[in-house]
PDB file with one MODEL, atoms N, CA, C and O in Angstrom:
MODEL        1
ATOM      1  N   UNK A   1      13.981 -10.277 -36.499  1.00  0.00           N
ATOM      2  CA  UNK A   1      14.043  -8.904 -36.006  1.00  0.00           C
ATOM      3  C   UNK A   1      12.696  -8.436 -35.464  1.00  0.00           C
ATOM      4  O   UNK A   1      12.674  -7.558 -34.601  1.00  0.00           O
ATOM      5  N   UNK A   2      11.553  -8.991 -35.937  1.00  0.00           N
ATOM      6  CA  UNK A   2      10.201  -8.526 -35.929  1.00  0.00           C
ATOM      7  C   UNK A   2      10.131  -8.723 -34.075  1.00  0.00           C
ATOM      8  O   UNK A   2       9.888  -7.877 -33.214  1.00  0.00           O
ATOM      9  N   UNK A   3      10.393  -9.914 -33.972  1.00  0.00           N
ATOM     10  CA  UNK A   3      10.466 -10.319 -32.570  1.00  0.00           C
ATOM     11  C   UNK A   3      10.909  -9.756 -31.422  1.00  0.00           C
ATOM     12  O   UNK A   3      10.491 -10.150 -30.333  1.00  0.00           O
ATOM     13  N   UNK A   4      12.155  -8.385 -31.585  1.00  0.00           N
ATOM     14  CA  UNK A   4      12.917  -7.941 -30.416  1.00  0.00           C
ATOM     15  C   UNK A   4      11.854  -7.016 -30.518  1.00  0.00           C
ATOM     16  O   UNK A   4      11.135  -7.092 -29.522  1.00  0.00           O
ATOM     17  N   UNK A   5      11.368  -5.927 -31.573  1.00  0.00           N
ATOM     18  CA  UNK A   5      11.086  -4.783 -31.347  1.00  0.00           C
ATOM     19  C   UNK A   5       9.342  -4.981 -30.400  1.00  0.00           C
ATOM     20  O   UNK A   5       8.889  -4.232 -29.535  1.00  0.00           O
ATOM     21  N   UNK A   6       8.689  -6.300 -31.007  1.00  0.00           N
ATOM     22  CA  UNK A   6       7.677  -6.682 -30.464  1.00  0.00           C
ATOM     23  C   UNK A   6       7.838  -6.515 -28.615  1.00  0.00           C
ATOM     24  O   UNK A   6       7.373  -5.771 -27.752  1.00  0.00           O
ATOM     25  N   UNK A   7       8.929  -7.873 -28.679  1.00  0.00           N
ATOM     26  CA  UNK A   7       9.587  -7.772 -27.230  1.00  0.00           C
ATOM     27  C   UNK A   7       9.030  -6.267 -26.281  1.00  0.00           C
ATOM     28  O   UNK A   7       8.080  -6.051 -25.529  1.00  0.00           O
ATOM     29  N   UNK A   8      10.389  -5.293 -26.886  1.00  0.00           N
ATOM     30  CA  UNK A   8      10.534  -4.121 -26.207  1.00  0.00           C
ATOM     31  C   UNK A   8       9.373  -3.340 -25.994  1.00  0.00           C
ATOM     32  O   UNK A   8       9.035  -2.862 -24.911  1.00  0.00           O
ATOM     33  N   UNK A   9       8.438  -3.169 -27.684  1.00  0.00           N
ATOM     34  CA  UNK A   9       6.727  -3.213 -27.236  1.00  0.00           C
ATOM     35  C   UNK A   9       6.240  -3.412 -26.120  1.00  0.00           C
ATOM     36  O   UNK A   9       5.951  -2.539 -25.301  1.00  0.00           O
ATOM     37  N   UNK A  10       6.064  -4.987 -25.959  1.00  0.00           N
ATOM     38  CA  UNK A  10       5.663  -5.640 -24.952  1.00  0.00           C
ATOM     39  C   UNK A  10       6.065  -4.687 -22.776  1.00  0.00           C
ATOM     40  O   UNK A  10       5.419  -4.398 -21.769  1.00  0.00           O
ATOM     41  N   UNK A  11       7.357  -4.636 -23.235  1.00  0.00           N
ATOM     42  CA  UNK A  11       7.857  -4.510 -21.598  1.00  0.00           C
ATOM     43  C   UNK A  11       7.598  -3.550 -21.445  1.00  0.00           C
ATOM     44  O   UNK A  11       7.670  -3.509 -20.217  1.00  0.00           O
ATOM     45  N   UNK A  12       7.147  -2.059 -21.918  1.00  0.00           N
ATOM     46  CA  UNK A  12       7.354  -0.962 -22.264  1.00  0.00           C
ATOM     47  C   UNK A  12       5.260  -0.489 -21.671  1.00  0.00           C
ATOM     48  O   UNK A  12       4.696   0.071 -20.732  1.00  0.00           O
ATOM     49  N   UNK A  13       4.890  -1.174 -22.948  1.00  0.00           N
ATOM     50  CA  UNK A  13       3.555  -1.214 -22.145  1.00  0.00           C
ATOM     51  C   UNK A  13       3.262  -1.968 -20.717  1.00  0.00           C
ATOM     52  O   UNK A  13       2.170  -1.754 -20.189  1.00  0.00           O
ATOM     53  N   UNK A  14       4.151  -2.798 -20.106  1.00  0.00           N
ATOM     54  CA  UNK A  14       3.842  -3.008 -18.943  1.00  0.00           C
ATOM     55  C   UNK A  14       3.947  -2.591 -17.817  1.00  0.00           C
ATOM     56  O   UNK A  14       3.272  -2.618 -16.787  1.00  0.00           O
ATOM     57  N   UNK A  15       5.321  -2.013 -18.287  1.00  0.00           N
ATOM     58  CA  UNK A  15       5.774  -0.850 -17.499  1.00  0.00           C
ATOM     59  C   UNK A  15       4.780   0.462 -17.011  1.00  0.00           C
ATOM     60  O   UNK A  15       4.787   1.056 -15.933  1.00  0.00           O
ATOM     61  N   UNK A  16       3.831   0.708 -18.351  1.00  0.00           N
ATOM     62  CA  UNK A  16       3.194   2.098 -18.657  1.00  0.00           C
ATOM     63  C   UNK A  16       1.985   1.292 -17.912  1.00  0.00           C
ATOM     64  O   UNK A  16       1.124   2.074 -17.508  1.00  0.00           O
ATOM     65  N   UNK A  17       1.724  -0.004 -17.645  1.00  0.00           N
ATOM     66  CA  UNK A  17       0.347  -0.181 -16.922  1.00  0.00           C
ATOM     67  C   UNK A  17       0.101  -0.397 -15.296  1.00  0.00           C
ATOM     68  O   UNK A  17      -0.976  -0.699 -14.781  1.00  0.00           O
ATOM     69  N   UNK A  18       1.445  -0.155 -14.564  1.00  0.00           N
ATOM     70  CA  UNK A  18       1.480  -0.521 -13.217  1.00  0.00           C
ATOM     71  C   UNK A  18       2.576   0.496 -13.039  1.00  0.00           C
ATOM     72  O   UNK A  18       3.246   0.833 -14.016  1.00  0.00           O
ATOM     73  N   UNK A  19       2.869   1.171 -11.444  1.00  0.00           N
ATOM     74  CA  UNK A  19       3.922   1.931 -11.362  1.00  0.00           C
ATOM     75  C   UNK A  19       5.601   1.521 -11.029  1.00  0.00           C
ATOM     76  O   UNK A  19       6.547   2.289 -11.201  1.00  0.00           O
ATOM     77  N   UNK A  20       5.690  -0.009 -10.469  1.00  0.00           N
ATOM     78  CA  UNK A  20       6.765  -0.355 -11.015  1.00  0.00           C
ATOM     79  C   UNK A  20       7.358  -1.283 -11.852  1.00  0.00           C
ATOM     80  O   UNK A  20       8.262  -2.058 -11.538  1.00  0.00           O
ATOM     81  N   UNK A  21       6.800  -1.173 -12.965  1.00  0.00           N
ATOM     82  CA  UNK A  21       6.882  -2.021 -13.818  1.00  0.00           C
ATOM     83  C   UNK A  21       6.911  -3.432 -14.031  1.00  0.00           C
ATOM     84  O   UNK A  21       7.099  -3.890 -15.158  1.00  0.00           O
ATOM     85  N   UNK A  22       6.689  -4.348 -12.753  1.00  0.00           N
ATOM     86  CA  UNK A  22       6.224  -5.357 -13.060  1.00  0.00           C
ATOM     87  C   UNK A  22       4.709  -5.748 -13.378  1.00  0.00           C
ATOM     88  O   UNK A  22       3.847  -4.879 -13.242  1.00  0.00           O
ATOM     89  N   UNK A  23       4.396  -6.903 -13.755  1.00  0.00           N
ATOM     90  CA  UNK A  23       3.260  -7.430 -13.524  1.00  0.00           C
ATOM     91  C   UNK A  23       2.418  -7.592 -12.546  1.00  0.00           C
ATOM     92  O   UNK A  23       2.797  -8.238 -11.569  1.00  0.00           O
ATOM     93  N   UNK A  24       1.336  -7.148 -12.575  1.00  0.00           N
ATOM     94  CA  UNK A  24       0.569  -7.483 -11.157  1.00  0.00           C
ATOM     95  C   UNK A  24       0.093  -8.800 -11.177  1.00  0.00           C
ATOM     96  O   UNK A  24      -0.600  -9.274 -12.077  1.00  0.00           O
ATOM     97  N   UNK A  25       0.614  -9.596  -9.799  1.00  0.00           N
ATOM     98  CA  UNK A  25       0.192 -11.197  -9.521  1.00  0.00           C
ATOM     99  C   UNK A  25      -0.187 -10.984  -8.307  1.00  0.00           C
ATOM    100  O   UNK A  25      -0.106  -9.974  -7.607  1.00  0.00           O
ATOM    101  N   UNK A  26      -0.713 -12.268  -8.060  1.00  0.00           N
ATOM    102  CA  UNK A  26      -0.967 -12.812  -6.645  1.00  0.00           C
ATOM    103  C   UNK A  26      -2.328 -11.272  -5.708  1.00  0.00           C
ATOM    104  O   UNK A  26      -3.424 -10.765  -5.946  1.00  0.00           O
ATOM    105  N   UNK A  27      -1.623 -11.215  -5.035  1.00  0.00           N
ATOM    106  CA  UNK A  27      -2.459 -10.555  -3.877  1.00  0.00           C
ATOM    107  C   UNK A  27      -2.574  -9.140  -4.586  1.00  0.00           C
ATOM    108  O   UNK A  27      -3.737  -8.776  -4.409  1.00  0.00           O
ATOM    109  N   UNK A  28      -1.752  -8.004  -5.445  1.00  0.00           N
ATOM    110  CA  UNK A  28      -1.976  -7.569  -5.959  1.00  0.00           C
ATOM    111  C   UNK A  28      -3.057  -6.928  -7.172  1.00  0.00           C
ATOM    112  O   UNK A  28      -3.497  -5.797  -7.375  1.00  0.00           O
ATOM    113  N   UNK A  29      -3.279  -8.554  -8.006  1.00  0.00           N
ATOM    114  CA  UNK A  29      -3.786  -8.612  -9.070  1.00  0.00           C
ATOM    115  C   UNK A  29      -5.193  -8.383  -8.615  1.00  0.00           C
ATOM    116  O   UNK A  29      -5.937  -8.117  -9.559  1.00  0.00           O
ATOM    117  N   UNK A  30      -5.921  -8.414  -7.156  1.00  0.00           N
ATOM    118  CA  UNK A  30      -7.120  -8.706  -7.084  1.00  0.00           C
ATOM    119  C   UNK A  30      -8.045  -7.545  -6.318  1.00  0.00           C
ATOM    120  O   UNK A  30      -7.774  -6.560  -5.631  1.00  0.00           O
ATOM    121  N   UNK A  31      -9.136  -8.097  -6.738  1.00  0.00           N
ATOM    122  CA  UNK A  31      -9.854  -6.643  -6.713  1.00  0.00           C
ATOM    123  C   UNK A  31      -9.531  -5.976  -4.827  1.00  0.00           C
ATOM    124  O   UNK A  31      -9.211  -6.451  -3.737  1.00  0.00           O
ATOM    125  N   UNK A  32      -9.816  -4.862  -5.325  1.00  0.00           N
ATOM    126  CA  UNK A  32      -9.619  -3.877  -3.833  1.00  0.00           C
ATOM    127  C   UNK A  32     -10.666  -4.605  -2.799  1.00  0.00           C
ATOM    128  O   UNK A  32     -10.240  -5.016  -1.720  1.00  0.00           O
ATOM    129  N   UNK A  33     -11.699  -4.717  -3.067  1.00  0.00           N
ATOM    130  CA  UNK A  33     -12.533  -5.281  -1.806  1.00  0.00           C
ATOM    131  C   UNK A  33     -12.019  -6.454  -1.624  1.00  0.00           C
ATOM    132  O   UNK A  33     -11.694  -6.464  -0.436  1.00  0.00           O
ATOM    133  N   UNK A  34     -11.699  -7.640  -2.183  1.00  0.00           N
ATOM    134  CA  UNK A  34     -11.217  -8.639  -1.553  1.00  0.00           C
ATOM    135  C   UNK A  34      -9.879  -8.511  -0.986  1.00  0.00           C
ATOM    136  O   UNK A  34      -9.545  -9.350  -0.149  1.00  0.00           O
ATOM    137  N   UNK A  35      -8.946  -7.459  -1.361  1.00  0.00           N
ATOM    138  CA  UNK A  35      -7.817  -7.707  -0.840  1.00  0.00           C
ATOM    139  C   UNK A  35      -8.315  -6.997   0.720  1.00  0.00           C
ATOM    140  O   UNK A  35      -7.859  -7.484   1.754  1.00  0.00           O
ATOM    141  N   UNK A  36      -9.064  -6.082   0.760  1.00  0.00           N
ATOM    142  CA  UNK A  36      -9.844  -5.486   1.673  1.00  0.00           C
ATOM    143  C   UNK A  36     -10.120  -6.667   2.681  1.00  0.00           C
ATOM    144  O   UNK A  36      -9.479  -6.788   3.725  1.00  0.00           O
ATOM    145  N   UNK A  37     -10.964  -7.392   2.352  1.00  0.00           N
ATOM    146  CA  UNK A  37     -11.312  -8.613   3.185  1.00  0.00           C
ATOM    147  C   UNK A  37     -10.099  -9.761   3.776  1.00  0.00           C
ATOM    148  O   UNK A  37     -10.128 -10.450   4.796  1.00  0.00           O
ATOM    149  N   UNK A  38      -9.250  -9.675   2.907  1.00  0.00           N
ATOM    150  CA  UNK A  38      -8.245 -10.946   3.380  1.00  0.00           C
ATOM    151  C   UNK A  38      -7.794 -10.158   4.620  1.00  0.00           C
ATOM    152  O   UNK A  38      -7.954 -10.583   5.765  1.00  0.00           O
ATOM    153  N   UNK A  39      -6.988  -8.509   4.198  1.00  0.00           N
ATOM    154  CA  UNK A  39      -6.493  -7.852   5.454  1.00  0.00           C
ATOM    155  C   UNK A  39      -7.242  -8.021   6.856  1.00  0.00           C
ATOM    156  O   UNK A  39      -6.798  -8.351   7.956  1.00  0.00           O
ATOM    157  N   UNK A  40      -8.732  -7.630   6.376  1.00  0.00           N
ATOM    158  CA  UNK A  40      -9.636  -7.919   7.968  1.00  0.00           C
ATOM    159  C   UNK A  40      -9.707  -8.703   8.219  1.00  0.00           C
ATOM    160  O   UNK A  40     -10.147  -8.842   9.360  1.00  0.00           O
ATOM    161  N   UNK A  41      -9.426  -9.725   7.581  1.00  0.00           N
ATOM    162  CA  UNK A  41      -9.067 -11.415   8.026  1.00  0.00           C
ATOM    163  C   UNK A  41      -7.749 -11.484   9.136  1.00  0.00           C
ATOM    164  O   UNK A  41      -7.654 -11.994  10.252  1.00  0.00           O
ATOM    165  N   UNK A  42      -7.152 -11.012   8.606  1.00  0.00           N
ATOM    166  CA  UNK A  42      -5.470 -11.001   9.113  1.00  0.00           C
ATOM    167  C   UNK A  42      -5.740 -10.047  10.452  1.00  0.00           C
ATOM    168  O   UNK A  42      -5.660 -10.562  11.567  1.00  0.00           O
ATOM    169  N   UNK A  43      -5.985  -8.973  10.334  1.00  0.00           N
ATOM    170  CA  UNK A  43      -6.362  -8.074  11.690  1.00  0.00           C
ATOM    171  C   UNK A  43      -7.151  -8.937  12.576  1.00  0.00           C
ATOM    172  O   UNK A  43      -6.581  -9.049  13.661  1.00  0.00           O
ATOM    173  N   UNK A  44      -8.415  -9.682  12.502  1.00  0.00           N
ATOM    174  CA  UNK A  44      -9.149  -9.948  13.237  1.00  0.00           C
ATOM    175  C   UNK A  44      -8.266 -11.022  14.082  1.00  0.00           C
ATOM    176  O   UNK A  44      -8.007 -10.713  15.244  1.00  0.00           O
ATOM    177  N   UNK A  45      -7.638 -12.649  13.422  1.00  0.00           N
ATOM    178  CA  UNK A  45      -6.628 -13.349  13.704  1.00  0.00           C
ATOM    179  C   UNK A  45      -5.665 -12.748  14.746  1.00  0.00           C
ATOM    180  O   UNK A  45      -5.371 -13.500  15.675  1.00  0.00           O
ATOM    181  N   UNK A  46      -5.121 -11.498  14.743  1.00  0.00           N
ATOM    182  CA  UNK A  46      -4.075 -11.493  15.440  1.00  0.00           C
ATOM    183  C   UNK A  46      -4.478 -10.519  16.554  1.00  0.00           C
ATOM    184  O   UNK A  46      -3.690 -10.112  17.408  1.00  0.00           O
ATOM    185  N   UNK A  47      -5.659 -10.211  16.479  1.00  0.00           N
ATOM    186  CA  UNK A  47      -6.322  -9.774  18.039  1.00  0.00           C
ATOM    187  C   UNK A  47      -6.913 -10.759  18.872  1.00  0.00           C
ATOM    188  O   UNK A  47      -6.992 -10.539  20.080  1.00  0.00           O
ATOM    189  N   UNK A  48      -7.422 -12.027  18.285  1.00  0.00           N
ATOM    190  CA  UNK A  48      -7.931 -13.084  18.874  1.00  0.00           C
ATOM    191  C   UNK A  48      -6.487 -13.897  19.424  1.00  0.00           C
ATOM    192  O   UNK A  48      -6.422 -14.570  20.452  1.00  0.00           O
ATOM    193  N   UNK A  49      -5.505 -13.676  18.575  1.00  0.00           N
ATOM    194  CA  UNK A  49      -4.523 -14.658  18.989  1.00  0.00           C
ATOM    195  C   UNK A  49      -3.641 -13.636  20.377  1.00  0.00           C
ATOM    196  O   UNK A  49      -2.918 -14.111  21.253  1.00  0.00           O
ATOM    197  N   UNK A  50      -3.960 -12.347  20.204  1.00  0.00           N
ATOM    198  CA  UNK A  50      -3.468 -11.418  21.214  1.00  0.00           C
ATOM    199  C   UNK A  50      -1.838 -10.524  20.483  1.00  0.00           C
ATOM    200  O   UNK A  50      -1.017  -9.756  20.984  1.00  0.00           O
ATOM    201  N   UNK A  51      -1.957 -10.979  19.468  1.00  0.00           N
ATOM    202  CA  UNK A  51      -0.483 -10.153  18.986  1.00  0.00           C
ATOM    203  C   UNK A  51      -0.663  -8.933  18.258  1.00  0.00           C
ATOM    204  O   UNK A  51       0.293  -8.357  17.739  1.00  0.00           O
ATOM    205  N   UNK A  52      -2.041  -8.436  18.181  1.00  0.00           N
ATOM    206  CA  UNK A  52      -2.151  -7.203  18.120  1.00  0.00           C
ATOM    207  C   UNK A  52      -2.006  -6.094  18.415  1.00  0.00           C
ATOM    208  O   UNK A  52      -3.108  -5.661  18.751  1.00  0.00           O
ATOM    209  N   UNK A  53      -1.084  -5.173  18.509  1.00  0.00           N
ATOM    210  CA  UNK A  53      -1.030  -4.221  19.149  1.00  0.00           C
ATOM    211  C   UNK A  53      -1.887  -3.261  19.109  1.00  0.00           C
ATOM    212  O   UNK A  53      -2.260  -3.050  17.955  1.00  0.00           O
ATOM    213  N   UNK A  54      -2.533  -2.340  20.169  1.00  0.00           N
ATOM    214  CA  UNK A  54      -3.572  -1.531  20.255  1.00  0.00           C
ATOM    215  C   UNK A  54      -2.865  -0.106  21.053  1.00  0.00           C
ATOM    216  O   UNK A  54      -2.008   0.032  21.926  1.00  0.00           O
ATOM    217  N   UNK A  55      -3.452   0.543  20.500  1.00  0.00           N
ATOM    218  CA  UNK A  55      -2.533   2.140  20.819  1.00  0.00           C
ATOM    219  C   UNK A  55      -3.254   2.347  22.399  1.00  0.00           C
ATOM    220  O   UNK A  55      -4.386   1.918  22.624  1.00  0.00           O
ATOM    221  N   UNK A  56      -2.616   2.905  23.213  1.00  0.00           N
ATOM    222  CA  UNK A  56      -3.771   3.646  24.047  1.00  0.00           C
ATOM    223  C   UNK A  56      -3.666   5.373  23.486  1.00  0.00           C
ATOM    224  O   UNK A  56      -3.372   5.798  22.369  1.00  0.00           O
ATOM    225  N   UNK A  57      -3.963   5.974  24.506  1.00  0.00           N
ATOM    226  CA  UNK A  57      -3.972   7.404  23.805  1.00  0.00           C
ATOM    227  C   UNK A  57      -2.833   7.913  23.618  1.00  0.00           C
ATOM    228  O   UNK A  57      -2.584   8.369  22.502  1.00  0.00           O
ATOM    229  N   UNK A  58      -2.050   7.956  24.446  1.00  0.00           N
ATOM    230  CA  UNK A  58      -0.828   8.555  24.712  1.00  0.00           C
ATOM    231  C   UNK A  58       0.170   8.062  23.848  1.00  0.00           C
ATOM    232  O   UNK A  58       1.160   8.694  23.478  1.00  0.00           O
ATOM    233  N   UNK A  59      -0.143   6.858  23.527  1.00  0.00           N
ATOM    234  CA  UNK A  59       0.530   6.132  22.257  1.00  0.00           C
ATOM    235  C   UNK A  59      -0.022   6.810  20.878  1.00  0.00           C
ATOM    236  O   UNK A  59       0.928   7.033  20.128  1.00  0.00           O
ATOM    237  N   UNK A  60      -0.974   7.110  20.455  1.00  0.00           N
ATOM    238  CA  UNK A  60      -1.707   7.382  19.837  1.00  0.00           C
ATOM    239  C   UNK A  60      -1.482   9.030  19.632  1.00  0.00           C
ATOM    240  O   UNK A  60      -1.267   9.327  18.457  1.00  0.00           O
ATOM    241  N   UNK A  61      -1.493  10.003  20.448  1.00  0.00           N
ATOM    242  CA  UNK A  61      -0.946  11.412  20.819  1.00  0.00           C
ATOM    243  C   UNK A  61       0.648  11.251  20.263  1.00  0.00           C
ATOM    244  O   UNK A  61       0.934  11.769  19.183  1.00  0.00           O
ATOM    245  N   UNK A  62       1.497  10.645  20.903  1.00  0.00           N
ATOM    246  CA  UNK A  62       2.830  10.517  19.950  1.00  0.00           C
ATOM    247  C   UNK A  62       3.238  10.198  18.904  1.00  0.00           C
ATOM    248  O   UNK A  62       4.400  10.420  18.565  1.00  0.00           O
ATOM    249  N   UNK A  63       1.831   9.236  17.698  1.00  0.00           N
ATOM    250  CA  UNK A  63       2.047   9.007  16.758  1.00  0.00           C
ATOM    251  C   UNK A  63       1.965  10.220  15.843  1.00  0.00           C
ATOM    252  O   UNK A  63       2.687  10.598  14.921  1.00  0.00           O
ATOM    253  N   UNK A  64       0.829  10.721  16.406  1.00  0.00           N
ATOM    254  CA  UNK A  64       0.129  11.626  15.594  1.00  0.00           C
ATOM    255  C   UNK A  64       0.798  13.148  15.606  1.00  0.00           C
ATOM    256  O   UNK A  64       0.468  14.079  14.872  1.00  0.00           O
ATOM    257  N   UNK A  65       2.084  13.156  16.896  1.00  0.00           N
ATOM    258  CA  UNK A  65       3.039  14.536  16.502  1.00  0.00           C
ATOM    259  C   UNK A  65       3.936  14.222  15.650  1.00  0.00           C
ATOM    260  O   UNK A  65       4.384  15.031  14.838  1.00  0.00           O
ATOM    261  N   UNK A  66       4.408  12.658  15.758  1.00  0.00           N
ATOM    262  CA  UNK A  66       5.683  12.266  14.859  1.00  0.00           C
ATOM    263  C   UNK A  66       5.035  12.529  13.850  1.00  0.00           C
ATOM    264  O   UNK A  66       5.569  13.481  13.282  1.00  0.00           O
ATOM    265  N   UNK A  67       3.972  12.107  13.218  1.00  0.00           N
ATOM    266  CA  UNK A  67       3.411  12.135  12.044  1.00  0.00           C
ATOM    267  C   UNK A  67       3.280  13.239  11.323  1.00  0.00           C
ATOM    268  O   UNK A  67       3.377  13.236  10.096  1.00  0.00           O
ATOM    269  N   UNK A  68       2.969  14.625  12.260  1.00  0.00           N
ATOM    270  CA  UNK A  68       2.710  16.312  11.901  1.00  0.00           C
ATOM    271  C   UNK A  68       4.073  16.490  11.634  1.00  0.00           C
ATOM    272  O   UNK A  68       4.207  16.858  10.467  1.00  0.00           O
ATOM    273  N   UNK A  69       5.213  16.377  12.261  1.00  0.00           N
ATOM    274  CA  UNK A  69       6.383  16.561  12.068  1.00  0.00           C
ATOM    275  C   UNK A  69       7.055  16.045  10.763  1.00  0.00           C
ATOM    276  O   UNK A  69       7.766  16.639   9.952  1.00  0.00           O
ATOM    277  N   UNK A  70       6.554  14.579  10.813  1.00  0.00           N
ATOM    278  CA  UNK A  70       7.383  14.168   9.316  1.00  0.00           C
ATOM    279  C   UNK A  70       6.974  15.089   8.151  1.00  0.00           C
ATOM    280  O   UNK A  70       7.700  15.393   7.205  1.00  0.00           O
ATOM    281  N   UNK A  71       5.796  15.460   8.342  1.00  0.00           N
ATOM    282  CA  UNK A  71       5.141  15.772   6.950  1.00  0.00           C
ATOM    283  C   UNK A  71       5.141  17.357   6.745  1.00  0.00           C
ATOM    284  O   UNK A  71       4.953  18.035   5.735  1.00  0.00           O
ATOM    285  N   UNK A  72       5.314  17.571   7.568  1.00  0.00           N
ATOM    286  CA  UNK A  72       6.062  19.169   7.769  1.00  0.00           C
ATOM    287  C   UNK A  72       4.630  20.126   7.933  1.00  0.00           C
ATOM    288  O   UNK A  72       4.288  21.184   7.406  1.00  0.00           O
ATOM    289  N   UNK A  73       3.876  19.074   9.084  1.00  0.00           N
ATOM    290  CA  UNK A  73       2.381  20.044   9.032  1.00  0.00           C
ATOM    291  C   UNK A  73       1.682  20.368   8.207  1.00  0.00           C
ATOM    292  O   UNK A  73       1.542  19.531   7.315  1.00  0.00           O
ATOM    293  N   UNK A  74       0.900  21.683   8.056  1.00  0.00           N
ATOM    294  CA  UNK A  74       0.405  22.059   7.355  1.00  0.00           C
ATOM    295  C   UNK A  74       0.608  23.033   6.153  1.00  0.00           C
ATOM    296  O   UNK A  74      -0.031  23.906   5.566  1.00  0.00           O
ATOM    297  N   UNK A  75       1.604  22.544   6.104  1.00  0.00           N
ATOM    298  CA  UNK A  75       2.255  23.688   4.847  1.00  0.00           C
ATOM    299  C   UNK A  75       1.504  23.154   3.042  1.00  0.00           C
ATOM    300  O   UNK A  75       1.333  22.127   2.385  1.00  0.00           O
ATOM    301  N   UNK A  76       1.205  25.051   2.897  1.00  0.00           N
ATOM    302  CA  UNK A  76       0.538  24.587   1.914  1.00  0.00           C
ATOM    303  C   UNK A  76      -1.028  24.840   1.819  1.00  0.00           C
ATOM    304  O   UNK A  76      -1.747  25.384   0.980  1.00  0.00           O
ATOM    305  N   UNK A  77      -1.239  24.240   2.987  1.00  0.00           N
ATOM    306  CA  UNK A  77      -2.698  24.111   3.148  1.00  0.00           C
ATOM    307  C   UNK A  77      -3.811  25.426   3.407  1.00  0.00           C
ATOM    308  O   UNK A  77      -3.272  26.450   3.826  1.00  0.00           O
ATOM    309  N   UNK A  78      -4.857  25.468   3.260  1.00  0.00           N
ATOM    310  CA  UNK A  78      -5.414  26.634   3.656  1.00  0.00           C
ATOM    311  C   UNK A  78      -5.546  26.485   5.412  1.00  0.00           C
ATOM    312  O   UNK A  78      -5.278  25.435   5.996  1.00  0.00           O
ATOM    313  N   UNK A  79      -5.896  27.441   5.939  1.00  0.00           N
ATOM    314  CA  UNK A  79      -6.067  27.637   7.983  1.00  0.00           C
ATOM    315  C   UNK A  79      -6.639  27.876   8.007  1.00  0.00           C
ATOM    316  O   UNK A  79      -7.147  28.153   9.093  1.00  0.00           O
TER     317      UNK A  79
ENDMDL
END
């Protein structure tokens, strides 16, 4: 019996140490600056290889109304 309640112990605090309750592995588990670095790894790669996409402005101007819109502006905020 000692064993289940241990168990439930166990999952309960793991739950309480990450927000969805699994374990943190792999690319997760590791510190913020390196995961930092692998990403600029990955960005740099796919501008050299050309599959990067790059905003121009106008691309960039439409993100940034969709974006005011999703979030419902400035509500809330001080003006």
């Amino acid at each position: 019996m000692a064993s289940s309640k241990q168990g439930s112990k166990d999952s309960k605090d793991s739950k309480d140490s990450n927000k969805g309750g699994k374990s943190e592995r792999g690319f997760a588990a590791m510190d913020p600056e390196r995961q930092r670095e692998i990403a600029s790894e990955g960005g740099k790669a796919a501008h050299q290889s050309g599959n990067a996409h790059e905003f121009n402005s106008e691309e960039a101007r439409e993100a940034g109304r969709k974006g005011g819109q999703s979030s419902g502006g400035n509500q809330g905020g001080k003006r």
